[in-house]
C-alpha positions in Angstrom: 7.0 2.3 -2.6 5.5 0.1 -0.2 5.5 -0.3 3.6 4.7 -3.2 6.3 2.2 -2.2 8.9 0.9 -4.8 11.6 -1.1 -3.8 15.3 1.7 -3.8 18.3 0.9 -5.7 21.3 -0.2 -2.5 23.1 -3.1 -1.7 20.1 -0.8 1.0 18.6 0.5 0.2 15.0 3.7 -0.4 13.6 4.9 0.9 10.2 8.0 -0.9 8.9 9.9 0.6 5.9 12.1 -1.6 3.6 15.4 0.2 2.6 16.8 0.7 -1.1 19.2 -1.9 -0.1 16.8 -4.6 1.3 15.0 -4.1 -1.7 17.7 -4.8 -4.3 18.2 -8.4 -2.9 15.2 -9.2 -0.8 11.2 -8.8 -1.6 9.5 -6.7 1.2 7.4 -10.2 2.3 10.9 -11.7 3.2 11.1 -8.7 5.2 7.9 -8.8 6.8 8.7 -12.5 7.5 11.9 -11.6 9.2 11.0 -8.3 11.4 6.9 -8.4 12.0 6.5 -10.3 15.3 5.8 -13.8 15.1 2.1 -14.9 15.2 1.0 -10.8 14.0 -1.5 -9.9 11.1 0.2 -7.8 9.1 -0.5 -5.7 5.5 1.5 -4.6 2.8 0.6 -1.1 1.5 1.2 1.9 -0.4 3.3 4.7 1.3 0.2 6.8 0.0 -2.5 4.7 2.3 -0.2 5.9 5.7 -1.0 9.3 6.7 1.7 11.7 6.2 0.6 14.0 9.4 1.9 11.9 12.0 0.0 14.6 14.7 -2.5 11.8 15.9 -0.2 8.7 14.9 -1.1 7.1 18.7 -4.8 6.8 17.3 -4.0 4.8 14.0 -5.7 1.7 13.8 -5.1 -1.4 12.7 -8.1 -2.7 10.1 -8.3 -6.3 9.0 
């Protein structure tokens, strides 16, 4: 599985995470197309590249 992840206007970053259903009839780009902020970086990655201990989530970066 894969998520979106692109830096939010206020430095914080944003993890976007495609449904089953998107999935079956859309690829997750068309989704990053459709809900990342126009004009944003963004990355597709692994679910195992986000941290899973969300304790310090404020302090994720955002790494070109």
């Amino acid at each position: 599985m894969q998520r979106i992840i692109y830096k939010t206007d206020n430095g914080g970053v944003a993890v976007l995470i495609p449904t089953a259903e998107w999935l079956e009839s859309h690829s997750i780009e068309e989704l990053a197309e459709k809900d990342v902020p126009a004009g944003a970086e963004f990355k597709i990655v692994n679910t195992s590249d986000i941290p899973s201990d969300r304790t310090f989530r404020d302090a994720w970066e955002y790494a070109a």
